[in-house]
N, C-alpha and C positions, 0 to 999 in steps of 0.2 A: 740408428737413423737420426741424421741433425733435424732440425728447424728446417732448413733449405729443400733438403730432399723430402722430407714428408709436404710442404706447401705444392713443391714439383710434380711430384704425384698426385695430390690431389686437386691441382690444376690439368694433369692428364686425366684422370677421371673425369671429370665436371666438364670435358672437352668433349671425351667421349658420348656423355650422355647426353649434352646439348646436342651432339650431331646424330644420337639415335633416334630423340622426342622431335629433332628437326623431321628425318624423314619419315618418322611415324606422322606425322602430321601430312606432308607433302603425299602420305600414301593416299590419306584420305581424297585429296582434289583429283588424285588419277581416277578417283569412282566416283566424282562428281557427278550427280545424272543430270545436269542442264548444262545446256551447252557455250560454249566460250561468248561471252558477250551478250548476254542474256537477258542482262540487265542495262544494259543502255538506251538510251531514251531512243535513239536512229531506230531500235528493234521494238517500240510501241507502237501498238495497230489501234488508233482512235479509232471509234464509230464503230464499232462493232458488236457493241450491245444489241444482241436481239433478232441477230442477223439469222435465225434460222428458219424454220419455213413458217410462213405465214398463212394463214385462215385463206381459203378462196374467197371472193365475192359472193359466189352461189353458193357455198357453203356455212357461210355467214348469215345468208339471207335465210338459208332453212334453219339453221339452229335460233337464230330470233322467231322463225313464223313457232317450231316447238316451245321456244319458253313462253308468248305470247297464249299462244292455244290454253296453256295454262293459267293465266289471265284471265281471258274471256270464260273459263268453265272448269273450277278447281278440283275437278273429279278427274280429268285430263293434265293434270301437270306431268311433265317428264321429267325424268331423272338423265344424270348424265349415261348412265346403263342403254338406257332407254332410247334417248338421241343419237346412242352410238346404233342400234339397231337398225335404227330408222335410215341413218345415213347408209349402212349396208344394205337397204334396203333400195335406195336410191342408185347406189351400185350395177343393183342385178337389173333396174327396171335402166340407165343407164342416162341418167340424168348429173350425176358427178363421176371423175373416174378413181380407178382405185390411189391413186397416190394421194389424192384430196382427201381422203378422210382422217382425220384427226386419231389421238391416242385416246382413252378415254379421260387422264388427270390433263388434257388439254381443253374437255368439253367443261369438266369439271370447274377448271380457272377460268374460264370463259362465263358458266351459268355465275362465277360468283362476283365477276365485274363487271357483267350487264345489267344483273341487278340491281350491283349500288348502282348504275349508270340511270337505270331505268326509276329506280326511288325517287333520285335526284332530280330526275324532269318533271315524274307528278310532282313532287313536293313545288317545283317552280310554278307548275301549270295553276295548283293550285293555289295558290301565293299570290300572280296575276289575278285570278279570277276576286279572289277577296280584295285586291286593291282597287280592281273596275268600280265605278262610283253608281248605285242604282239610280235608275231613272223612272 
């Protein structure tokens, strides 16, 4: 075998296996799991943070009157166990309906941003009151 025919050949090799690693690769996009254009900005859904179901009104207002309760008399605090009961409890007696009631890690994230919510306002309330000038 000359120089010619051995480069020849191994130009047909180097052919063949570029075009086997080509459709080895191209096998992989045929089991792509998202779909063709997937990524384009036209297929962004802005505003859609947080769009799931939100707290009722009434139901709002009873999980504040339970954290509250605990407030007014710390042998009565609730837990989010606890509020969750109470909401089934509101249920049967039929003051919310069943779809209104929360999961329990929903009361849970709730008792723990109304509290800093709640911090935050005495801390103000109290804040005001020291700034008032005695008379």
């Amino acid at each position: 075998m000359n120089r010619k025919e051995l480069v020849k050949e191994l130009e047909l090799a180097l052919a063949k296996e570029t075009l086997e690693k080509t459709l080895v690769y191209s096998s992989r996009f045929f089991l792509w799991p998202l779909a063709s254009g997937w990524a384009l900005k036209s297929s962004q859904k802005y505003g859609k943070k947080g769009c799931g179901k939100r707290i009722s009104k009434k139901v709002w207002n009873l999980l504040e009157v339970y954290f509250l309760e605990g407030n007014v008399n710390k042998s009565e605090r609730h837990t989010a166990e606890s509020m969750l009961t109470q909401l089934r409890q509101c249920i049967e007696n039929g003051e919310i309906e069943k779809n209104e009631v929360l999961k329990l890690e929903t009361i849970q994230n709730w008792i723990s941003r109304y509290a800093s919510q709640h911090r935050q306002e005495a801390a103000e309330i109290i804040a005001r009151a020291r700034e008032k000038p005695k008379i």
